[in-house]
N, C-alpha and C positions, 0 to 999 in steps of 0.2 A: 504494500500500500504506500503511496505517494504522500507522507506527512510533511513535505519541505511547502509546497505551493497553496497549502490551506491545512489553519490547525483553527480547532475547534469553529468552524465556520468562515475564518475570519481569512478572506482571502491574499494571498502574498503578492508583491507584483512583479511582474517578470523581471524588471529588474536587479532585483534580491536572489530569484529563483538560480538565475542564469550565475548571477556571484558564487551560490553556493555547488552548482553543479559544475563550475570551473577550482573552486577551491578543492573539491573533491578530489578532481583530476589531478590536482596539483600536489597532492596528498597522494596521491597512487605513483607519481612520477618520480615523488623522492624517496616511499618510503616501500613501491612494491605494489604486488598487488593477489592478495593469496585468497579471492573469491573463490576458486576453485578448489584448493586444498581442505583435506578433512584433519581435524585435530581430534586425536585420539583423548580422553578422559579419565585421570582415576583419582584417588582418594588419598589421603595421607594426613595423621593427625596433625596439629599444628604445636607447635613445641615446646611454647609458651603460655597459649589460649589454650589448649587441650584440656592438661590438666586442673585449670581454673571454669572454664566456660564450655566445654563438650566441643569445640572448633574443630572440623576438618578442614582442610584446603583444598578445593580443587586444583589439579595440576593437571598440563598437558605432558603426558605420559602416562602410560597404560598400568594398574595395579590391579590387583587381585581384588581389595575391596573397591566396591559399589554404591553408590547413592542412592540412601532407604528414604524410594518416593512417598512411603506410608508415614514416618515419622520422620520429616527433614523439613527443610525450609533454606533456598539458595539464598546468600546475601552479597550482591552483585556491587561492585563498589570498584574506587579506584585509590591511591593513596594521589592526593595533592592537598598537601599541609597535611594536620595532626587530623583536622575538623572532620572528615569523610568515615575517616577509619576509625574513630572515635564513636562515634553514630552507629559505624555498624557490631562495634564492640557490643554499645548498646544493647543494639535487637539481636545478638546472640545470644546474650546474658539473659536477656529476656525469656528467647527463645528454650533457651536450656533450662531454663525456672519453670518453664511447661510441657517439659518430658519432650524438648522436639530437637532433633539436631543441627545443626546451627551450619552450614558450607558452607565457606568463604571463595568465591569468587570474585577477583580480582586483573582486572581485565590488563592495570599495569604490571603485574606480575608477567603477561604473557610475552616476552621480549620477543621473540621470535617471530608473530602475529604482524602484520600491517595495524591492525588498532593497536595494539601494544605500541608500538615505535611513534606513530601519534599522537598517543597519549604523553609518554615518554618525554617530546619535544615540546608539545602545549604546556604542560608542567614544568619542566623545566625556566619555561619563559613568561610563567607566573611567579613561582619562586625568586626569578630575579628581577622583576616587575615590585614585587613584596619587598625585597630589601633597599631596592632602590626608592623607593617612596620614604622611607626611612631615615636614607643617606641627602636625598635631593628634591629640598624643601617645591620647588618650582615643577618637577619631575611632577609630584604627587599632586600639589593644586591643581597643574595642569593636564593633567594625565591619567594618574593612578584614581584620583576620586573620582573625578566623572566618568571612567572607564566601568568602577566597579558599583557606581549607582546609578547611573544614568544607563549608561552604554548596552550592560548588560540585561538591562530593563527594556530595552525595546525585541518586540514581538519577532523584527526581524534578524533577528543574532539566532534565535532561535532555529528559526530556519536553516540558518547556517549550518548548524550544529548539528538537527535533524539527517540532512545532507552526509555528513562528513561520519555520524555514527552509523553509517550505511556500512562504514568499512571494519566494521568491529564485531560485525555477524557471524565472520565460519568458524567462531569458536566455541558459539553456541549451539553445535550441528548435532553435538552428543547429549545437550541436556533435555531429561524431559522435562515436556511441552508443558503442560499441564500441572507440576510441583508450581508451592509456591515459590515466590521470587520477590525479595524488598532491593527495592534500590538504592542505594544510599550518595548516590552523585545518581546526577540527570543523563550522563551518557550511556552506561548499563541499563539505564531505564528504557531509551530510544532503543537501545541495541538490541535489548532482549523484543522490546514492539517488533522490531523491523524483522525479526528472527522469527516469529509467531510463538513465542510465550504468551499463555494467558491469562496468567493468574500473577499479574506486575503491579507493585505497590512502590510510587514512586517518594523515598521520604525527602522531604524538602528540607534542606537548614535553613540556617538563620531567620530572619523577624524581618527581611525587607524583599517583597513582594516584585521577583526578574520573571519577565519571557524565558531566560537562559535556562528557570530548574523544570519547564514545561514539558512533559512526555505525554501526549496525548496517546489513549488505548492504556495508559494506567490509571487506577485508584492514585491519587496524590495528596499524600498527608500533610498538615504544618504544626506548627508549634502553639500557636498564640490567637487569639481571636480577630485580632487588626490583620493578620497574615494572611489570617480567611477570607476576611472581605476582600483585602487586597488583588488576592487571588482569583477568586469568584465571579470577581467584575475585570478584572485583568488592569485594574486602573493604570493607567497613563501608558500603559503598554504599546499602544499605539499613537504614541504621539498627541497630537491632535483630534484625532480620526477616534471614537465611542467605539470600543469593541465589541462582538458579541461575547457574554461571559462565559462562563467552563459551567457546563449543563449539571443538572441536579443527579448526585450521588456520584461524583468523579473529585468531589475534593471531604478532605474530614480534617477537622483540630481536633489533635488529639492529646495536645499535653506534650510537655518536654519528655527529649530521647535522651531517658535514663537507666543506667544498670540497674540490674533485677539488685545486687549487693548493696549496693548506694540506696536504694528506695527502701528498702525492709529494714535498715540499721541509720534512717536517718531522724527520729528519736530519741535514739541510744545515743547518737553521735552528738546532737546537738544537746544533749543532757550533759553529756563529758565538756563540750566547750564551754558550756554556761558556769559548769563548777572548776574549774579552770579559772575562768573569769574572777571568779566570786573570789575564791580561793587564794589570788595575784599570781600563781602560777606564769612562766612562763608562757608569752603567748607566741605561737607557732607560726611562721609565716611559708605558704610557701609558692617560691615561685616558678612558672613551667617558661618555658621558649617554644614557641612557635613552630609549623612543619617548615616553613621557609626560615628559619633559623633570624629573623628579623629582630630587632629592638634592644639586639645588646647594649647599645651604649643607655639605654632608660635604667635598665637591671644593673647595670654598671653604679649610678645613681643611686639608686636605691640601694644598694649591697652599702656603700660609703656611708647612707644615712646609719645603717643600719649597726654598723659593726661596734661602735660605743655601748650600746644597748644588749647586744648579741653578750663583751664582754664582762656586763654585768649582771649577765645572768636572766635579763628581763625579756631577751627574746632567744626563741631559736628559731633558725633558716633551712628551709629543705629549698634545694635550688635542683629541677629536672631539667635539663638541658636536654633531652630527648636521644636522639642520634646527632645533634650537632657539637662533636668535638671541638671544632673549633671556635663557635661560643664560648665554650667552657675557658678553653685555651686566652683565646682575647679578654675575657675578664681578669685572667689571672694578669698576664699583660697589665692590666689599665688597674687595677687593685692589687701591689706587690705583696703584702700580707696575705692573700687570698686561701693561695693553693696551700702555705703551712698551717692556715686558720682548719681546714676543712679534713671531714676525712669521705670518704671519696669510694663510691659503689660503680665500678668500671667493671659493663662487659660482667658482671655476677649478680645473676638474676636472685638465685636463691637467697644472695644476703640483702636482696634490695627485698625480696617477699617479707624474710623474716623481721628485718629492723621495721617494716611496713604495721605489722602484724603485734608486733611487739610494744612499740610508741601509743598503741591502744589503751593502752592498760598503766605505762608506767610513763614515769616524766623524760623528758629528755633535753638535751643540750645541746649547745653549737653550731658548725655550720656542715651541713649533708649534704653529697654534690651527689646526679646520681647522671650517668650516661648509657647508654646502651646501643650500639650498632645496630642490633635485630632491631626494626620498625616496630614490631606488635609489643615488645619489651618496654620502649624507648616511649608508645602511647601510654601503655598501661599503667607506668610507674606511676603517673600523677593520678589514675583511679582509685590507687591502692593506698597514695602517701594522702590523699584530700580528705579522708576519712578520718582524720587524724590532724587535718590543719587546724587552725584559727583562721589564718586569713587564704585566698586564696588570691595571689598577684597575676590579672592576665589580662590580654587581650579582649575586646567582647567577640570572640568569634563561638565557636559550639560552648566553650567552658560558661560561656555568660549564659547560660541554662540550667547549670548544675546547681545543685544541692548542698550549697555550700557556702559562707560567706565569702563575698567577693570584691575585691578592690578594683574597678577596670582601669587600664592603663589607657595609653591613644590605641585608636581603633587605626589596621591597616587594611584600609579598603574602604569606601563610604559605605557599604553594604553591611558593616558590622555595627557600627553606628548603632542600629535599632535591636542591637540585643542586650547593648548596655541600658536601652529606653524598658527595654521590658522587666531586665533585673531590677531597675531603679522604680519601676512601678511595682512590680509585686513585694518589693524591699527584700529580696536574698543578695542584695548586692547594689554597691554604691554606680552614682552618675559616672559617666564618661569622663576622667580625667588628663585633659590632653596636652597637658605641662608637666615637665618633671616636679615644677615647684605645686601645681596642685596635685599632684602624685603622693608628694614628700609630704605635704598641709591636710589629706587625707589619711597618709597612713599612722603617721603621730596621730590622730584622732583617735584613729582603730586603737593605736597602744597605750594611749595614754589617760582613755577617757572609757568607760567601762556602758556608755550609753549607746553607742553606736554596733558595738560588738554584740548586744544584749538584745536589741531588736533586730538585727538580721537574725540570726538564733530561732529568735522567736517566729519573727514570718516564715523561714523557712518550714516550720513543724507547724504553720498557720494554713500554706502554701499545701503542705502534703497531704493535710487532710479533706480537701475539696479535689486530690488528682491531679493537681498541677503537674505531677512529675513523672505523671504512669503511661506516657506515651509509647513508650519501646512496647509495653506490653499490646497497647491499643492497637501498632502498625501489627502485630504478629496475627493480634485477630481477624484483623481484616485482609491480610494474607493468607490464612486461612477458609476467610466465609466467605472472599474473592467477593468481598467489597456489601457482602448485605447485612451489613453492622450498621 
């Protein structure tokens, strides 16, 4: 079916059409073109997610075991930044909280693939779109914002996209048809349409309403009720030009994309930070870096404010630098005390689980650096160390969803913007802070004043008992009932 030239009704004009049937080309010319090749399929625990979450991976190569259609649920995703694979952590966790197992398919795992190699290169060239907005004040006014609010908001990018995930198909030739399938990026979503999957649940992120996350022929779930609307009516999507909206039972708000772990112990948790609080206890900070490895020099800032306090005992620092070593490495650079302040979880998983697991329960001290090469490691560390924070320092990108008190730093991309508007409306987390100096005038708030910490806390456990946070479970049902929820 022809989804480039008209989605949901709303006709494209040839213009656009033609753009994206030569972009295509132009995609086949540099990177290939393997429509005809069949990619064989098998199974393989995931080595990190396994034993926590029930995770298999799908891989291209043939294994003994098989995909149990009766009890499974494909989760079709790609890694660009932490945000995608975060999400689908999610609805695994989800998924495995309700006896179903959890596949991960991963479309930039497939290197080999023409989608693979696409994928591959459009990431890449987000990534360094990401840090340069960062680095070059003029780049980002000029460029990076209205690229990633604007730009990507109009209906026809979309098209584009539709178009170009045409070539991401023959690796879907072994899956069945008929399993369910959640998407967690909008290109799996198209890919698996264009494939004839039909039971596609497209999860949308963040809180600002693009063309870009649109897969028509899926269920598409959001987050927040302003998202729905947005949605719904496809506002400003088309420029000038009233669209026609996304038809009745093809969109659902379903609540933030939460682990099943984080939502059943986010009482418990916020009962330990409260007495904590009470208590003067050290209070925990801690901070993650981004999948494009962005905003070192903020964290640089903050680490400086911080280390007076850190050594009198009043705060401790858990710092995830994810898979990006050389974050780590450029703080220690720009903060010469750094690296002998810290001690340091490299590449060992099992001692990041344990000290994770253990800070639960007992107090802890200083400064915690944690790194991990493996991607799934490198995400997971900050689901396992936030359980256990006080503050949590980030970005408003997926984490400004979580469960968790949260300090937002500057948003990189105009698109994030309105996830810091939704944590600062339901109060689990403070406004968009887009100065280091109101970064540093917030977080001394959080440490030094017992008011501010005490009602996030409290919304949070306000927040979870109306649902706010039961979305992962919602996207699985409706993968399941293929949308008649």
């Amino acid at each position: 079916m022809d989804r480039t030239s008209k989605i949901f009704g709303n006709v494209i004009s040839e213009d656009v059409v033609k753009k994206a049937n030569k972009a295509k080309q132009k995609y086949i010319k540099k990177f290939g073109d393997d429509s005809d090749k069949h990619y064989k399929l098998g199974i393989e625990d995931n080595a990190v997610l396994y034993p926590l979450l029930g995770v298999k991976n799908i891989v291209t190569s043939e294994t003994s075991e098989k995909i149990n259609e009766e009890k499974g649920i494909i989760i079709g995703n790609i890694r660009m930044g932490f945000g995608h694979y975060r999400i689908s952590m999610a609805i695994a966790s989800a998924a495995h909280s309700m006896g179903i197992t959890p596949y991960w398919f991963d479309l930039h795992a497939y290197s080999e693939t023409t989608g693979g190699k696409v994928i591959k290169h459009l990431n890449e060239l987000y990534s360094m779109g990401s840090r340069w907005s960062q680095k070059y004040p003029l780049f980002n006014k000029f460029y990076w914002e209205p690229l990633n609010s604007e730009g990507f908001k109009k209906i026809s990018y979309n098209a584009l996209d539709q178009k170009m995930t045409e070539l991401m198909t023959p690796v879907f030739r072994e899956l069945p048809k008929d399993m369910p399938f959640v998407a967690t990026h909008v290109w799996p979503a198209q890919a698996a349409g264009h494939a004839g999957v039909q039971r596609v649940v497209n999860v949308i992120p963040d809180n600002w309403p693009m063309a870009l996350h649109l897969a028509e022929g899926s269920i598409h779930t959001v987050q927040t009720p302003s998202s729905f609307i947005g949605y719904k009516t496809l506002r400003e999507m088309g420029g000038k030009t009233l669209l026609n909206p996304m038809p009745k039972g093809q969109l659902f708000d379903v609540g933030h994309y939460i682990d099943h772990e984080l939502v059943v112990n986010i009482d418990t948790d916020c009962e330990r930070r409260l007495n904590r609080i009470q208590q003067k206890k050290a209070k925990r900070i801690l901070l993650t870096v981004g999948g494009a490895g962005a905003q070192k020099e903020i964290f640089a800032q903050i680490i400086k404010n911080l280390l007076p306090k850190i050594a009198k005992g009043e705060v401790t620092l858990l710092i995830n630098v994810g898979d990006h070593l050389n974050v780590w490495e450029g703080l220690c650079k720009e903060i010469a005390e750094l690296k002998t302040l810290s001690e340091t979880y490299s590449d060992d998983w099992s001692k990041t689980c344990t000290f994770a697991q253990e800070i639960q329960t007992t107090d802890v001290s200083g400064i915690h650096v944690f790194y991990n090469k493996d991607i799934f490691a490198a995400v997971y560390s900050s689901n396992l160390l936030m359980r256990s924070a006080d503050v949590l320092v980030t970005k408003p990108s997926e984490l400004a969803f979580y469960p968790v008190p949260k300090l937002m730093i500057k948003r990189v991309g105009g698109h994030e913007a309105w996830g810091a508007i939704r944590a600062a409306e339901i109060g689990d987390g403070t406004i968009e802070c887009e100065t280091v100096e109101t970064t540093l005038q917030m977080l001394n708030l959080m440490l030094e004043e017992d008011e501010l910490l005490t009602g996030l806390c409290n919304n949070i456990v306000k927040a979870n008992k109306v649902g706010t946070y039961d979305g992962a479970y919602k996207v699985v049902e409706l993968a399941i009932n293929k949308g008649d929820k």
